[in-house]
C-alpha positions in Angstrom: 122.8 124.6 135.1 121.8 121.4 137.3 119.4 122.9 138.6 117.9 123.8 135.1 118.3 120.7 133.4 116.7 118.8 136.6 113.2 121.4 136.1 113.9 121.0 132.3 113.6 116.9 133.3 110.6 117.1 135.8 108.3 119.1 133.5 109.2 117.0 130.4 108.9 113.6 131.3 105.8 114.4 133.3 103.9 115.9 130.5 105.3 112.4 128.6 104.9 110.2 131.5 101.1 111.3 131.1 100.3 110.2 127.7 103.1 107.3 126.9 102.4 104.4 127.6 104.7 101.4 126.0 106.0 103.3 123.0 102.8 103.4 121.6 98.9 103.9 122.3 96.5 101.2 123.3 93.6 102.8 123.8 93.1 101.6 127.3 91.0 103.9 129.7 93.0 103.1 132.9 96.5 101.4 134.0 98.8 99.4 131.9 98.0 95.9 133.8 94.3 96.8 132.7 95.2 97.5 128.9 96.3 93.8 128.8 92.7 92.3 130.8 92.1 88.8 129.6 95.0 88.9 127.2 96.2 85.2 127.4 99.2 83.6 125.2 99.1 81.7 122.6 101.1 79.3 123.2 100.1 78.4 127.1 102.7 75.6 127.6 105.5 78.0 127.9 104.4 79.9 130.7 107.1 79.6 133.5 106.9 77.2 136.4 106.7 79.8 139.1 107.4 76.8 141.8 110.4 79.5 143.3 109.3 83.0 142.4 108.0 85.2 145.1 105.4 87.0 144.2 105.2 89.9 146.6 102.4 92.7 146.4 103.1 96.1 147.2 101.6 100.0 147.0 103.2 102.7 145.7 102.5 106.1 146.6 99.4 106.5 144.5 97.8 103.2 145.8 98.7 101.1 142.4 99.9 97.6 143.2 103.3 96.5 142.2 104.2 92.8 141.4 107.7 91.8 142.9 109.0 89.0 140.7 112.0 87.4 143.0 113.5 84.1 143.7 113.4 83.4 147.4 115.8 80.8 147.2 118.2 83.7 146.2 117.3 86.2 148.9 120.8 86.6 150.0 122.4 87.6 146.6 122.9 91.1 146.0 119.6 92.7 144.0 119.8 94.1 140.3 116.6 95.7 139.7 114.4 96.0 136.6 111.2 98.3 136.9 108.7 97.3 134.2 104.7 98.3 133.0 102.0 95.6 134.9 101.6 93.1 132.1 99.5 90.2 132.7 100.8 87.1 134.9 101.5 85.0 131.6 103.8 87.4 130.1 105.3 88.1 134.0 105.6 84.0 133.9 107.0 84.3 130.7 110.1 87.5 131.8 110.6 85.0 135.3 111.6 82.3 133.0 113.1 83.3 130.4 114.9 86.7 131.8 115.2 86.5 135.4 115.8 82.8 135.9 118.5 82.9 132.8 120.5 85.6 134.4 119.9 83.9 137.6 121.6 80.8 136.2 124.4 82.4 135.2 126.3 83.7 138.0 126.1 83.1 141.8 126.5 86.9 143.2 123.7 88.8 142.1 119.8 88.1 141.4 117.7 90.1 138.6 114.4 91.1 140.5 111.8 92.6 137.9 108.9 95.0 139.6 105.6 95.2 137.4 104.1 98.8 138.3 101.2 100.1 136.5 102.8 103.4 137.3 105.8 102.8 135.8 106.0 106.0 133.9 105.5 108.5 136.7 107.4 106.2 139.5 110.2 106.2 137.3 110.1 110.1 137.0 109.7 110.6 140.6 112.6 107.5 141.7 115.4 109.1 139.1 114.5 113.0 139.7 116.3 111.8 143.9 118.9 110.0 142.3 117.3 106.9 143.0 115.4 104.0 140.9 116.0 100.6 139.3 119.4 99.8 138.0 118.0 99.3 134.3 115.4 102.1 133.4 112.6 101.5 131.7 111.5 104.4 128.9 108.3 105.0 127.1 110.4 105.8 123.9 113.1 108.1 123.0 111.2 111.0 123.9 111.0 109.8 127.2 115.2 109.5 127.3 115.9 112.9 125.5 115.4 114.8 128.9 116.6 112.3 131.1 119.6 112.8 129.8 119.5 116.3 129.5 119.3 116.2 133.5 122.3 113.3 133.9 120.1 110.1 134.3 121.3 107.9 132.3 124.5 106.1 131.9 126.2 106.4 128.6 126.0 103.3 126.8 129.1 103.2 124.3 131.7 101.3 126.2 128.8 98.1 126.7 128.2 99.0 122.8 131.7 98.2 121.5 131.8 94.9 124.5 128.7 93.3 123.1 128.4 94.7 119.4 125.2 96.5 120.0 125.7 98.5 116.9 126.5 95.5 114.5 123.5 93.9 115.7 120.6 96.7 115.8 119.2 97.8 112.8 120.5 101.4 112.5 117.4 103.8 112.8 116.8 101.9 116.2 120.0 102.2 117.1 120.6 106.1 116.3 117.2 106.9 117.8 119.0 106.1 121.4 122.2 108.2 120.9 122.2 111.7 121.9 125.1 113.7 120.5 126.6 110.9 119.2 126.5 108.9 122.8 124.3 106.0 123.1 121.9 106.2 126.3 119.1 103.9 125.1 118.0 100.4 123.3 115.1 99.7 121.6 113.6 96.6 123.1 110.9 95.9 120.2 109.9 97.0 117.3 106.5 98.5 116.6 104.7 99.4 113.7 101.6 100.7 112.2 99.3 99.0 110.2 96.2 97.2 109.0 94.9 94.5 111.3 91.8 93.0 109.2 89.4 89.8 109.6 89.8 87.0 106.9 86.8 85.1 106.9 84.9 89.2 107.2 86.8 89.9 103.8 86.2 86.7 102.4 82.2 86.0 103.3 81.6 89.5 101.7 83.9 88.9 98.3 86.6 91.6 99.2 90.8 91.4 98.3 93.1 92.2 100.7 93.5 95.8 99.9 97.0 96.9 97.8 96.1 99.9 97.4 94.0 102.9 100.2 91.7 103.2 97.5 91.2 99.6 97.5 90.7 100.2 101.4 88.3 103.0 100.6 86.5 101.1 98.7 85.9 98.1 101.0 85.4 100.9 103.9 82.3 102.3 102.0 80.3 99.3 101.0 81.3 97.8 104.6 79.3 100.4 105.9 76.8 100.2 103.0 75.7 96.9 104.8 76.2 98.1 108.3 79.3 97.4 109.4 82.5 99.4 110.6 84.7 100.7 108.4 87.3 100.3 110.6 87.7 99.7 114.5 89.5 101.4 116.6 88.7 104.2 119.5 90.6 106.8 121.7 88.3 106.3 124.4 90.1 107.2 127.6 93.9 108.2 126.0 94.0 110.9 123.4 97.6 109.8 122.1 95.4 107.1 119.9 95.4 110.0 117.7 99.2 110.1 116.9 98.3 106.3 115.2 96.6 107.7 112.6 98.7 111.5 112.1 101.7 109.3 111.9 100.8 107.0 109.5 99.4 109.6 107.0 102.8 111.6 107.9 104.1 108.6 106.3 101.8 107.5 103.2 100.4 110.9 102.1 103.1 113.5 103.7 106.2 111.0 102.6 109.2 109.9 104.5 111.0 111.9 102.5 108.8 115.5 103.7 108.5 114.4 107.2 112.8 113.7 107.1 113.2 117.1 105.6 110.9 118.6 108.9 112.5 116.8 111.0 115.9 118.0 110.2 115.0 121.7 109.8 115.2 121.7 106.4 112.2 122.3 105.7 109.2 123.7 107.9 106.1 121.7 108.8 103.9 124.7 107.0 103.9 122.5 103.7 101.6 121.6 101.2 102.6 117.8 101.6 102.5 117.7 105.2 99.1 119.8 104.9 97.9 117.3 102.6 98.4 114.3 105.0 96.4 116.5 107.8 93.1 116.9 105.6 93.3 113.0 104.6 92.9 112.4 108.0 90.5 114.7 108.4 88.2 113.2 105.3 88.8 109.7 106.6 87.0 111.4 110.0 84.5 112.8 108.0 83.7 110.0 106.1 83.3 108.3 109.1 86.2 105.4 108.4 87.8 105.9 112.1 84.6 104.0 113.8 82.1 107.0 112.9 80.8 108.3 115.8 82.1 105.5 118.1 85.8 106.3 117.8 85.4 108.2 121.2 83.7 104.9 122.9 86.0 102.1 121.6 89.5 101.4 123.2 92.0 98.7 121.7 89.9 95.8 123.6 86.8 96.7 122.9 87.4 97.1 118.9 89.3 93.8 119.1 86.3 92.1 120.1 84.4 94.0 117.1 87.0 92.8 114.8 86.7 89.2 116.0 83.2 89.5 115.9 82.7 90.0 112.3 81.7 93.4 113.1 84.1 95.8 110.7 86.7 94.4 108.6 89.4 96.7 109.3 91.3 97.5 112.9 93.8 100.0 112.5 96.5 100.0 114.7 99.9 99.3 116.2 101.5 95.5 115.6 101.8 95.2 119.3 98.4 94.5 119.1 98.6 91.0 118.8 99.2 90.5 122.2 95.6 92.0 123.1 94.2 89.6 120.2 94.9 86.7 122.2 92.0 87.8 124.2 89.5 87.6 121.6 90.5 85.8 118.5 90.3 82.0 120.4 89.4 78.7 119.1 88.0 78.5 115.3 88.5 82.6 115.0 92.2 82.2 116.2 93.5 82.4 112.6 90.6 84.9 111.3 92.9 87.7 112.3 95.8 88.9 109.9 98.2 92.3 109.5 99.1 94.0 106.3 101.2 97.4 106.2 99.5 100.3 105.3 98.4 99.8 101.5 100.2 102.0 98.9 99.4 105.3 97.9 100.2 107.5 95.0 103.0 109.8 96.8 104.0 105.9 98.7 103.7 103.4 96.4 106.1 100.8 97.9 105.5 98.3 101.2 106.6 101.1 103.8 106.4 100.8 107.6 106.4 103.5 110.3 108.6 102.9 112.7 107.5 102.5 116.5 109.1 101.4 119.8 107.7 98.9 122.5 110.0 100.9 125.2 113.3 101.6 125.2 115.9 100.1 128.3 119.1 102.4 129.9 121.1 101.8 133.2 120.9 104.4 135.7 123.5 106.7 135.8 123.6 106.7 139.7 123.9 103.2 140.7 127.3 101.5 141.5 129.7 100.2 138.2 129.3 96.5 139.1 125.4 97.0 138.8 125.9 99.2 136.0 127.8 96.0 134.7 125.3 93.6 135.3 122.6 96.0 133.7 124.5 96.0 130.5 124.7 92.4 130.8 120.7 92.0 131.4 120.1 94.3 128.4 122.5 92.6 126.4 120.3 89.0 126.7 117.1 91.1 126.1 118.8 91.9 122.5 119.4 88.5 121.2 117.8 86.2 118.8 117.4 83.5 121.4 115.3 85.8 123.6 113.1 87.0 120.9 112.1 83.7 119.9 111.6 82.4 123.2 109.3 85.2 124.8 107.5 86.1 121.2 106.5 81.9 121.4 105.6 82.8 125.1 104.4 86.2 124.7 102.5 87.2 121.3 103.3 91.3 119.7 106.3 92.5 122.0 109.3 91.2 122.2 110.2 91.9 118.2 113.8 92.9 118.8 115.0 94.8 115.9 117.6 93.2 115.3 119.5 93.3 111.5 119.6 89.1 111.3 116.5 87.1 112.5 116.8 84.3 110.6 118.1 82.4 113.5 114.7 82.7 115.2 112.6 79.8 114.3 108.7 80.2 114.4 107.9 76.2 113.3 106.9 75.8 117.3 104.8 79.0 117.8 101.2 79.6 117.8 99.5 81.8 115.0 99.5 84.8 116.6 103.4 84.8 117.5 104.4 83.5 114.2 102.3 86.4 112.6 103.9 88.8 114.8 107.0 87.6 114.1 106.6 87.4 110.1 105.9 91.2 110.6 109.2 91.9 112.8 111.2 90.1 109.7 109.5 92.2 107.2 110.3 95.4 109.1 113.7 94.4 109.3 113.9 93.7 105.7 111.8 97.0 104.7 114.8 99.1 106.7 117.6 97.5 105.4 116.1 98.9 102.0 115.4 102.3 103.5 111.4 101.8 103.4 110.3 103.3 106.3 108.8 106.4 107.8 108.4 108.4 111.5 106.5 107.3 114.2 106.3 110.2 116.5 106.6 108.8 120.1 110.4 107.5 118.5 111.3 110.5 116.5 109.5 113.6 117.5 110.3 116.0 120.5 108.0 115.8 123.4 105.6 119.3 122.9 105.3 118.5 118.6 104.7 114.9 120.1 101.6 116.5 121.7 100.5 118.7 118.9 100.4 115.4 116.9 98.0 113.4 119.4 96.3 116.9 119.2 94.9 116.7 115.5 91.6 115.5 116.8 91.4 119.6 116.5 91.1 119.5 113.5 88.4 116.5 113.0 86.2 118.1 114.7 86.9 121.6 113.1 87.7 123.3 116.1 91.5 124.0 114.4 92.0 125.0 110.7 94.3 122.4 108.8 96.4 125.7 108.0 96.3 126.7 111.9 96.9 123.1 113.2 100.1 122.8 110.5 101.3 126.2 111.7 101.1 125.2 115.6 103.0 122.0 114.7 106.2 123.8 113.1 105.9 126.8 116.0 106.1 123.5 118.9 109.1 121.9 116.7 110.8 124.8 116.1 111.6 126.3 119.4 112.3 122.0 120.1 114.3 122.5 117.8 116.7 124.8 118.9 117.2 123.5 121.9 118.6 120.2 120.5 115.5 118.0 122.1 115.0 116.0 118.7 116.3 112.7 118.5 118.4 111.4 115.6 116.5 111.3 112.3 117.7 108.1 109.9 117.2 108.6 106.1 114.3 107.1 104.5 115.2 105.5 101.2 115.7 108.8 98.5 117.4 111.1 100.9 120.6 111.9 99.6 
């Protein structure tokens, strides 16, 4: 049965491991470290002093450089490890600080040491498949955790739940989406969500509201294009699961909450009318050319941020995370040029609703010692507080939005623009859940192989796939997931009785 569940493991978090990157897509042709080129913060005066870190290059087996964060004035306390994605030096200043150098501080026995792989994904795969790995596991969303767990991975979290109030704190549907049978195995480090980045001064220069409604959007898409501009921005050049951006927010806006809750439950299959109905909106938005035209295949994240900023398309479409990448390109006088709405309203969503996405979800390795599973729990437990939110979202613009229940502790009157926006949008989230406003992104809340059917819909834009074929594909993938318990929990949207 070991055996079984360890192939079941290998095959799944591979496949995952392939197209996850973060929690959600960026759009970035190559590593993680090269999603985030030129990406500077916001507010450069909290960077960390790096007077006592180490900085220590290394190769894994693939020939990707790894970043060793460590204090060498510490190299004789014992090691708790934290394997991370190759984020830019600012936002590795910015974890030193802030993460390592507070844990640091607080006891004399052991020292956090945080590794920045670009192959995080795949190492991870390979280190827990031996039984080995970093004491606090990093995870490209629940999907990634489901089989971990399946194969004995992962430490069950309840016990460190109940010490630190975990549950009390997290907003629920974050919370659920790590339990498996009722047994906690993962955190959500930051919420994610899709929406409508769009250019002020673009909007204003050519008379145009900010859109409350898609057919305000529509309308603004059509006569931006009328005078030569881009409907929208925003390109799958180089990683297909871009695609699952768009599927899931249509899930959402034209399929409903509601619908999607129901499919995801097995109440009701995915061969609907509503959910068909959400596949051939996306497929007229493709045809009408509002996904970039014909350069949606060209663009990635950076390269239609630097559209956006230039005044080239009013509209980028995307994940909030994205605000870390706008560092990049909206600078000086186009710094505050740049704004996020939700999705607008639709006829079957009328109210302020937000998909819900992950940054990355964090677990402690089943098969490390119980002091370092300890001191794991206690380095998660930091990473899910008010205090650290504020402090690396100040330092560190679109990721750190903890989803926690109360963030009116976290005070934004010292942050630049683009991590106070950010942070106004991880308050509303927060707010829009408590209310029950929220639909299914599908790297939290789908199984891995109905995952992959979703980042498959570019089938169907370019016609090679029947919206009736595609829809029945989608509930043959789920179903046999289905059965064999891979879905994660699935919270109730605001209706569900």
């Amino acid at each position: 049965m070991k055996r079984k569940a360890l192939a079941v493991f290998m095959t799944t978090a591979v496949v995952i491991s392939s197209m996850a990157g973060c929690g959600v897509s960026t759009g970035s042709s190559n590593s993680k470290e090269e999603e985030t080129t030129e990406a500077v913060s916001d507010d450069t005066s909290n960077t960390a002093d790096s007077e006592n870190q180490e900085s220590e290059d290394t190769t894994t087996d693939d020939g990707e450089n790894v970043t060793k964060a460590s204090d060498d004035s510490m190299k004789d306390r014992e090691e708790i490890n934290l394997w991370f994605w190759g984020a830019e030096p600012y936002a590795q200043d910015a974890m030193k600080k802030y993460l390592v150098d507070e844990y640091n501080a607080s006891q004399d026995k052991y020292q956090l040491v945080v590794e920045f792989r670009p192959s995080v994904d795949s190492d991870m795969t390979t280190a827990l498949a031996a039984n080995q790995g970093p004491d606090i596991v990093y995870g490209s969303g629940p999907a990634f955790v489901m089989p971990l767990v399946e194969a004995g991975k992962l430490e069950e979290m309840d016990t460190y739940a109940e010490e630190y109030g975990w549950k009390d704190r997290i907003l629920e549907p974050y919370y659920e989406s790590g339990t498996v049978d009722g047994k906690l195995y993962s955190l959500t480090n930051g919420i994610s969500t899709m929406g409508v980045f769009y250019n002020k001064k673009v909007l204003e220069d050519n008379g145009w509201e900010v859109p409350e409604t898609i057919e305000d959007m529509e309308t603004i898409m059509d006569e931006a294009m009328e005078k030569g501009l881009y409907a929208s921005v925003t390109g799958n050049k180089g990683w297909q699961p871009v695609n699952e951006n768009y599927a899931s927010l249509f899930l959402t806006h034209i399929a409903t909450p509601d619908t999607v809750y129901k499919c995801l439950t097995g109440e009701e299959s995915w061969d609907n009318d509503d959910v068909k109905a959400a596949i051939e909106k996306s497929k007229e938005w493709w045809d009408k050319g509002y996904l970039a035209g014909d350069d949606y295949v060209n663009l990635n994240f950076s390269e239609s941020l630097q559209l956006l900023a230039d005044e080239k398309s009013p509209f980028f479409i995307g994940p909030s995370i994205a605000f870390q990448w706008a560092a990049s390109y909206f600078t000086d006088d186009k710094t505050e040029n740049i704004a996020f709405i939700p999705f607008p309203s639709t006829e079957e969503v009328p109210d302020e609703t937000y998909t819900l996405g992950a940054a990355c979800t964090l677990s402690i390795n089943a098969n490390v010692s119980q002091e370092h599973k300890d001191e794991a729990a206690k380095i998660i437990d930091i990473m899910m507080s008010p205090e650290f939110t504020q402090e690396m979202t100040t330092a560190w613009p679109g990721y750190w939005g903890t989803p926690l229940k109360d963030l009116s502790t976290v005070d934004t009157s010292g942050m630049g623009y683009l991590s106070k926006s950010f942070m106004e949008v991880v308050q509303k989230v927060s707010e829009a859940v408590g209310k029950g406003n929220f639909g299914f992104y599908d790297n939290v809340f789908f199984p891995a192989d109905t995952q992959q059917r979703i980042v498959n819909i570019d089938e169907v834009w370019f016609g090679t796939s029947s919206v009736d074929d595609y829809v029945k594909s989608l509930d043959t993938a789920f179903q046999e997931e289905f059965k064999k318990g891979l879905v994660p929990p699935i919270p109730k949207p605001a209706g569900i009785e």
